[in-house]
C-alpha positions in Angstrom: 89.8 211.4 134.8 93.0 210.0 133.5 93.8 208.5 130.6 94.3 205.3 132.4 91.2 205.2 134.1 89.6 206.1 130.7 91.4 203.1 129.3 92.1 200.2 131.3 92.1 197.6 128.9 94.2 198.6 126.2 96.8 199.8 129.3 96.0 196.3 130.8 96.8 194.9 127.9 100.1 196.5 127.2 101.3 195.9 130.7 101.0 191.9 130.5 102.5 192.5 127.0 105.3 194.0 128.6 105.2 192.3 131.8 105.6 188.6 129.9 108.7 190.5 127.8 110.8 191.3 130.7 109.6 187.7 132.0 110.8 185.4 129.1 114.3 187.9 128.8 114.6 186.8 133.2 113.5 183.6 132.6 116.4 183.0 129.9 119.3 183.7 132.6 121.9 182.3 132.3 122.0 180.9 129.5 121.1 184.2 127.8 121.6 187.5 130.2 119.0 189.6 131.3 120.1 192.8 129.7 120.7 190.9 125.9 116.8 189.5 126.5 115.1 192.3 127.2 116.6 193.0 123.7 116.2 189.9 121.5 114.3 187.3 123.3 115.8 183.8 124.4 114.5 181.4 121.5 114.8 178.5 123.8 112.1 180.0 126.6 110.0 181.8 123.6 109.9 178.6 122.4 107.6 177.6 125.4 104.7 179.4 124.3 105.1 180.3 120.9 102.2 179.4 118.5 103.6 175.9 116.4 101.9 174.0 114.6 103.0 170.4 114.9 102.6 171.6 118.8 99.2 172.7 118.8 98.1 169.4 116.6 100.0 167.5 119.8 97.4 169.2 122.1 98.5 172.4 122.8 96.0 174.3 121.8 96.8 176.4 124.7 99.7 178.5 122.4 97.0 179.9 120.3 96.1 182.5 123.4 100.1 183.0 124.9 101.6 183.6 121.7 99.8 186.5 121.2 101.4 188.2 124.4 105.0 187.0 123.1 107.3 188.8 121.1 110.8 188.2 119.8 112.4 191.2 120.3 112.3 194.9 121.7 111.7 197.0 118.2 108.8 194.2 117.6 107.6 194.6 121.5 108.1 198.4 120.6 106.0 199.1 117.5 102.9 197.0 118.6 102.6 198.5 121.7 102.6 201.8 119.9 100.4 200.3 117.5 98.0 198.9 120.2 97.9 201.9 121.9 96.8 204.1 119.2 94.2 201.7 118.1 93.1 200.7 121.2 92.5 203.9 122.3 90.0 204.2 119.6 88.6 201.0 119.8 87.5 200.9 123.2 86.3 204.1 123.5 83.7 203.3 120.4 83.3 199.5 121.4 83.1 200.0 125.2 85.7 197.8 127.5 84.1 194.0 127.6 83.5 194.4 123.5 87.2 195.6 123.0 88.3 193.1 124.9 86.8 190.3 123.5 87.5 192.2 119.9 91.1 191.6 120.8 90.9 188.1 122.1 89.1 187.1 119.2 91.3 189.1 116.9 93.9 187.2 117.8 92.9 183.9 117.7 91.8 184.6 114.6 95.3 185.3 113.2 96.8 181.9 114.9 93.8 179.8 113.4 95.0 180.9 110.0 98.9 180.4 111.0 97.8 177.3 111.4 96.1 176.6 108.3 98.6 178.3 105.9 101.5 179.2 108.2 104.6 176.5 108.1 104.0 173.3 110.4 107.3 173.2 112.1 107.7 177.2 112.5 106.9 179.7 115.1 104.8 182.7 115.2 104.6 185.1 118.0 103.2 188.6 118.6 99.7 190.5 119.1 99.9 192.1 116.0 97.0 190.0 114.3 95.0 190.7 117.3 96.2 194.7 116.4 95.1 194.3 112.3 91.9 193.2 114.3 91.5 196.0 116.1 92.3 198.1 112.5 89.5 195.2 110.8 87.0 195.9 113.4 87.0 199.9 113.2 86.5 199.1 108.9 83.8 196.5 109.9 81.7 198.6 111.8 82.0 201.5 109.4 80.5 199.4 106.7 77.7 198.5 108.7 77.5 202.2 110.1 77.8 203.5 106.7 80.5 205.7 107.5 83.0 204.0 105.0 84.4 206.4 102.5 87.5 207.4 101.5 86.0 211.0 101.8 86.2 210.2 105.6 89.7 211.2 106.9 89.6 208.6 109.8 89.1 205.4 107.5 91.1 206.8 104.8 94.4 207.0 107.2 93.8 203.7 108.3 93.6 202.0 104.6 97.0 204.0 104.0 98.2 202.2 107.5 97.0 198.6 106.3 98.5 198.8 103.3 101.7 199.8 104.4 101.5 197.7 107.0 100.5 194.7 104.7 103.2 196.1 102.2 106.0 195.4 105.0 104.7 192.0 106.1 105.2 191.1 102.2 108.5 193.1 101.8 110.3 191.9 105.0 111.4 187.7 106.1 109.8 186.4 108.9 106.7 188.8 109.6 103.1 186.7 109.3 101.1 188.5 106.8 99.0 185.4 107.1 97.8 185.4 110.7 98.1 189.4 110.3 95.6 188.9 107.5 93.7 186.4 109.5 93.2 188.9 112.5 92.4 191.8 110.0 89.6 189.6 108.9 88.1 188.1 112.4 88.1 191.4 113.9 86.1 193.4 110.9 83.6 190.0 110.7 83.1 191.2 114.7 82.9 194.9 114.1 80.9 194.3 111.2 78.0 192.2 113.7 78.9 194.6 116.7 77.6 197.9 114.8 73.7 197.3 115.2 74.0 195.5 119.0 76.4 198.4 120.3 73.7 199.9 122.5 72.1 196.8 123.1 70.3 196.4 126.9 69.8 193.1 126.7 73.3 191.2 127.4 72.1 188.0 125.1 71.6 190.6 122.4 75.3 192.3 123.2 76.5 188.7 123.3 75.8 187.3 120.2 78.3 188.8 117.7 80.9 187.5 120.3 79.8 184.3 120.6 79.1 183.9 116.7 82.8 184.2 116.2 83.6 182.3 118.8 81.7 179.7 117.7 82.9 179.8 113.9 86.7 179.7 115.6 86.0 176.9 117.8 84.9 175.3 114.6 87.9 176.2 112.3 90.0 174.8 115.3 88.4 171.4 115.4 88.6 171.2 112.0 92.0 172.1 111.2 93.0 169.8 114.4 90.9 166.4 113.3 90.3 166.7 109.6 93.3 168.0 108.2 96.6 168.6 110.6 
Protein backbone atom coordinates (compact mmCIF):
# COMPACT_ATOMS: atom_id res chain seq x y z
CA UNK A 1 0.00 0.00 0.00
CA UNK A 2 1.34 3.36 -0.63
CA UNK A 3 1.79 6.07 1.41
CA UNK A 4 -0.87 7.85 -0.48
CA UNK A 5 -3.41 5.39 -0.43
CA UNK A 6 -2.62 5.18 3.43
CA UNK A 7 -3.17 8.89 3.50
CA UNK A 8 -5.53 10.51 1.32
CA UNK A 9 -6.58 13.26 3.33
CA UNK A 10 -3.63 14.89 4.54
CA UNK A 11 -2.22 14.46 0.60
CA UNK A 12 -5.76 15.79 -0.43
CA UNK A 13 -5.35 18.39 1.60
CA UNK A 14 -1.93 19.56 0.53
CA UNK A 15 -2.77 19.28 -3.11
CA UNK A 16 -5.79 21.97 -2.87
CA UNK A 17 -3.24 23.81 -0.73
CA UNK A 18 -0.96 23.81 -3.44
CA UNK A 19 -3.39 23.68 -6.16
CA UNK A 20 -5.12 27.25 -4.92
CA UNK A 21 -1.16 28.63 -4.67
CA UNK A 22 -0.32 28.20 -8.18
CA UNK A 23 -4.02 29.44 -8.83
CA UNK A 24 -3.96 32.90 -7.07
CA UNK A 25 -0.05 33.37 -8.53
CA UNK A 26 -2.03 32.57 -12.45
CA UNK A 27 -4.82 34.37 -11.56
CA UNK A 28 -2.59 37.59 -10.71
CA UNK A 29 -1.26 37.77 -14.52
CA UNK A 30 -0.50 40.48 -15.66
CA UNK A 31 -0.58 42.61 -13.32
CA UNK A 32 1.88 40.47 -11.32
CA UNK A 33 3.71 37.52 -13.55
CA UNK A 34 3.26 33.98 -13.03
CA UNK A 35 6.77 33.09 -12.05
CA UNK A 36 7.07 36.30 -9.26
CA UNK A 37 3.47 34.75 -7.78
CA UNK A 38 4.23 31.49 -7.38
CA UNK A 39 6.83 33.26 -5.11
CA UNK A 40 5.07 36.05 -3.21
CA UNK A 41 1.37 35.97 -3.86
CA UNK A 42 -0.53 38.83 -5.72
CA UNK A 43 -2.10 40.94 -2.60
CA UNK A 44 -4.74 42.22 -4.94
CA UNK A 45 -6.26 38.41 -5.78
CA UNK A 46 -5.23 37.07 -2.10
CA UNK A 47 -7.20 39.70 -1.12
CA UNK A 48 -10.35 37.85 -2.53
CA UNK A 49 -10.47 35.29 -0.04
CA UNK A 50 -8.35 36.24 2.67
CA UNK A 51 -9.99 36.05 6.21
CA UNK A 52 -10.97 40.23 7.13
CA UNK A 53 -12.71 41.21 9.43
CA UNK A 54 -14.75 44.26 8.46
CA UNK A 55 -15.45 41.59 5.45
CA UNK A 56 -16.68 38.84 7.23
CA UNK A 57 -19.00 41.33 9.59
CA UNK A 58 -20.32 42.52 5.80
CA UNK A 59 -21.42 38.86 5.25
CA UNK A 60 -18.71 37.08 4.19
CA UNK A 61 -18.51 34.63 6.38
CA UNK A 62 -17.48 32.51 3.59
CA UNK A 63 -13.45 33.66 4.16
CA UNK A 64 -13.43 31.92 7.41
CA UNK A 65 -13.10 28.37 5.32
CA UNK A 66 -10.83 29.84 1.96
CA UNK A 67 -8.44 31.58 3.97
CA UNK A 68 -7.26 28.61 5.44
CA UNK A 69 -6.13 27.18 1.94
CA UNK A 70 -4.37 30.63 1.17
CA UNK A 71 -0.97 31.58 1.67
CA UNK A 72 1.17 34.68 1.00
CA UNK A 73 4.14 33.32 -0.13
CA UNK A 74 6.22 30.10 -1.08
CA UNK A 75 8.53 29.68 2.21
CA UNK A 76 4.96 30.20 4.16
CA UNK A 77 3.21 27.64 1.48
CA UNK A 78 6.55 25.62 2.16
CA UNK A 79 6.77 25.12 5.93
CA UNK A 80 3.04 24.33 6.46
CA UNK A 81 2.83 21.82 4.04
CA UNK A 82 5.86 20.20 5.73
CA UNK A 83 4.21 20.90 8.86
CA UNK A 84 0.83 19.36 7.73
CA UNK A 85 2.40 16.48 6.42
CA UNK A 86 4.23 15.48 9.37
CA UNK A 87 1.28 15.99 11.64
CA UNK A 88 -1.11 14.79 9.47
CA UNK A 89 0.43 11.80 8.97
CA UNK A 90 -0.03 11.11 12.58
CA UNK A 91 -3.22 12.40 12.98
CA UNK A 92 -5.08 10.51 10.71
CA UNK A 93 -3.65 7.44 11.22
CA UNK A 94 -4.77 7.65 15.11
CA UNK A 95 -8.03 9.64 14.33
CA UNK A 96 -9.12 7.65 11.18
CA UNK A 97 -9.84 9.85 7.80
CA UNK A 98 -13.63 11.48 8.40
CA UNK A 99 -12.28 12.43 12.27
CA UNK A 100 -9.03 14.06 10.80
CA UNK A 101 -10.81 15.74 8.50
CA UNK A 102 -13.28 17.29 10.33
CA UNK A 103 -10.20 17.84 13.11
CA UNK A 104 -8.78 20.05 10.44
CA UNK A 105 -11.83 21.90 9.36
CA UNK A 106 -12.73 22.59 12.71
CA UNK A 107 -9.12 23.49 13.60
CA UNK A 108 -9.26 26.00 11.46
CA UNK A 109 -12.21 27.69 11.88
CA UNK A 110 -11.26 27.85 15.15
CA UNK A 111 -8.18 29.98 14.55
CA UNK A 112 -10.32 32.57 12.15
CA UNK A 113 -13.10 32.81 14.88
CA UNK A 114 -10.48 34.12 17.29
CA UNK A 115 -8.78 36.39 14.41
CA UNK A 116 -11.84 37.77 14.45
CA UNK A 117 -12.30 38.48 17.98
CA UNK A 118 -8.72 39.66 18.77
CA UNK A 119 -7.11 39.92 15.37
CA UNK A 120 -7.13 43.69 13.79
CA UNK A 121 -10.58 44.59 11.95
CA UNK A 122 -9.26 45.98 8.78
CA UNK A 123 -6.19 43.33 8.36
CA UNK A 124 -5.77 40.09 6.71
CA UNK A 125 -4.92 36.68 7.78
CA UNK A 126 -4.30 33.83 5.57
CA UNK A 127 -2.84 30.24 5.99
CA UNK A 128 -3.72 26.63 7.39
CA UNK A 129 -1.44 26.87 10.10
CA UNK A 130 -4.14 27.30 12.86
CA UNK A 131 -5.82 24.42 11.42
CA UNK A 132 -1.95 22.74 11.68
CA UNK A 133 -1.52 23.96 15.73
CA UNK A 134 -4.99 22.01 15.68
CA UNK A 135 -3.79 19.05 14.46
CA UNK A 136 -0.61 19.59 17.23
CA UNK A 137 -3.79 20.57 20.03
CA UNK A 138 -5.72 17.55 19.16
CA UNK A 139 -2.73 14.85 19.48
CA UNK A 140 -2.17 16.80 23.28
CA UNK A 141 -6.04 16.60 23.72
CA UNK A 142 -6.46 13.11 23.38
CA UNK A 143 -3.40 12.23 25.36
CA UNK A 144 -4.85 13.86 28.35
CA UNK A 145 -7.88 12.04 28.02
CA UNK A 146 -5.85 8.81 27.05
CA UNK A 147 -3.55 9.40 29.92
CA UNK A 148 -0.64 9.17 27.89
CA UNK A 149 0.52 12.90 28.69
CA UNK A 150 3.92 13.07 30.19
CA UNK A 151 6.84 14.60 29.48
CA UNK A 152 8.47 11.02 30.17
CA UNK A 153 6.70 10.26 26.74
CA UNK A 154 9.06 11.11 23.85
CA UNK A 155 6.24 11.77 21.33
CA UNK A 156 4.37 14.52 23.42
CA UNK A 157 7.56 15.85 24.73
CA UNK A 158 8.83 16.74 20.97
CA UNK A 159 5.77 18.17 20.28
CA UNK A 160 5.66 20.77 23.41
CA UNK A 161 9.36 21.71 22.31
CA UNK A 162 7.66 22.19 18.55
CA UNK A 163 4.73 24.49 20.09
CA UNK A 164 6.75 26.45 21.86
CA UNK A 165 9.11 27.23 19.28
CA UNK A 166 6.55 27.53 17.10
CA UNK A 167 4.60 29.99 19.52
CA UNK A 168 8.09 31.58 20.29
CA UNK A 169 8.33 32.66 16.42
CA UNK A 170 4.79 33.77 16.06
CA UNK A 171 5.72 36.25 18.99
CA UNK A 172 9.29 37.05 17.75
CA UNK A 173 8.44 37.62 14.08
CA UNK A 174 5.72 40.83 12.42
CA UNK A 175 2.91 39.63 10.77
CA UNK A 176 2.45 35.83 11.90
CA UNK A 177 -1.05 35.24 13.92
CA UNK A 178 -0.20 33.82 17.13
CA UNK A 179 -3.77 34.58 17.87
CA UNK A 180 -5.69 32.38 15.42
CA UNK A 181 -2.55 29.99 15.77
CA UNK A 182 -3.49 29.87 19.40
CA UNK A 183 -7.12 29.71 18.57
CA UNK A 184 -6.64 26.46 16.45
CA UNK A 185 -4.24 24.98 19.02
CA UNK A 186 -7.15 25.22 21.36
CA UNK A 187 -10.31 24.01 19.13
CA UNK A 188 -8.43 21.14 17.92
CA UNK A 189 -7.20 19.77 21.64
CA UNK A 190 -11.06 20.64 22.89
CA UNK A 191 -11.88 17.89 19.84
CA UNK A 192 -9.11 15.50 20.56
CA UNK A 193 -9.83 15.83 24.05
CA UNK A 194 -13.88 14.57 23.32
CA UNK A 195 -12.66 12.26 20.40
CA UNK A 196 -10.42 9.97 22.82
CA UNK A 197 -13.46 7.86 24.49
CA UNK A 198 -15.78 7.84 20.99
CA UNK A 199 -12.65 6.69 18.82
CA UNK A 200 -13.96 3.20 18.40
CA UNK A 201 -17.37 4.12 18.56
CA UNK A 202 -20.00 1.79 16.22
CA UNK A 203 -22.67 3.90 16.50
CA UNK A 204 -22.14 7.07 13.99
CA UNK A 205 -24.35 9.44 16.47
CA UNK A 206 -21.92 8.40 19.22
CA UNK A 207 -18.70 9.11 16.69
CA UNK A 208 -20.58 12.30 15.81
CA UNK A 209 -20.98 14.15 18.76
CA UNK A 210 -17.55 15.60 19.65
CA UNK A 211 -17.77 16.99 16.02
CA UNK A 212 -20.84 18.36 16.23
CA UNK A 213 -20.24 19.77 19.87
CA UNK A 214 -17.59 22.06 18.43
CA UNK A 215 -19.37 22.83 15.67
CA UNK A 216 -21.97 23.90 17.49
CA UNK A 217 -19.94 26.10 20.09
CA UNK A 218 -18.27 27.71 16.78
CA UNK A 219 -21.46 28.40 15.08
CA UNK A 220 -22.18 30.16 18.32
CA UNK A 221 -18.96 32.23 18.79
CA UNK A 222 -19.69 33.24 15.10
CA UNK A 223 -23.12 34.56 15.69
CA UNK A 224 -21.98 36.16 18.49
CA UNK A 225 -18.98 37.92 17.45
CA UNK A 226 -21.17 38.86 14.10
CA UNK A 227 -24.43 40.42 16.02
CA UNK A 228 -23.35 41.28 19.47
CA UNK A 229 -20.15 42.78 19.17
CA UNK A 230 -18.49 43.37 15.45
Amino acid sequence: MSIFSRLPVTFSLISACVMVYVGVALAGTPATPWNVGLMAQPGAVLERGALIPALVAGGEQWRLVTSMFLHSGFIHLGFNMLALYFLGSFAESTFGRGRFFALYLLSGLSGGIAYLYIGGFNSLAVGASGAIFGLLGAILGFSMRQGTFSWQNPIIRQLLILLAINLYIGFSIPNISNTAHIGGLIGGATLGFLIAPTLYARKNSKAAAPILTVLGVEVVLVGVWLFVIA
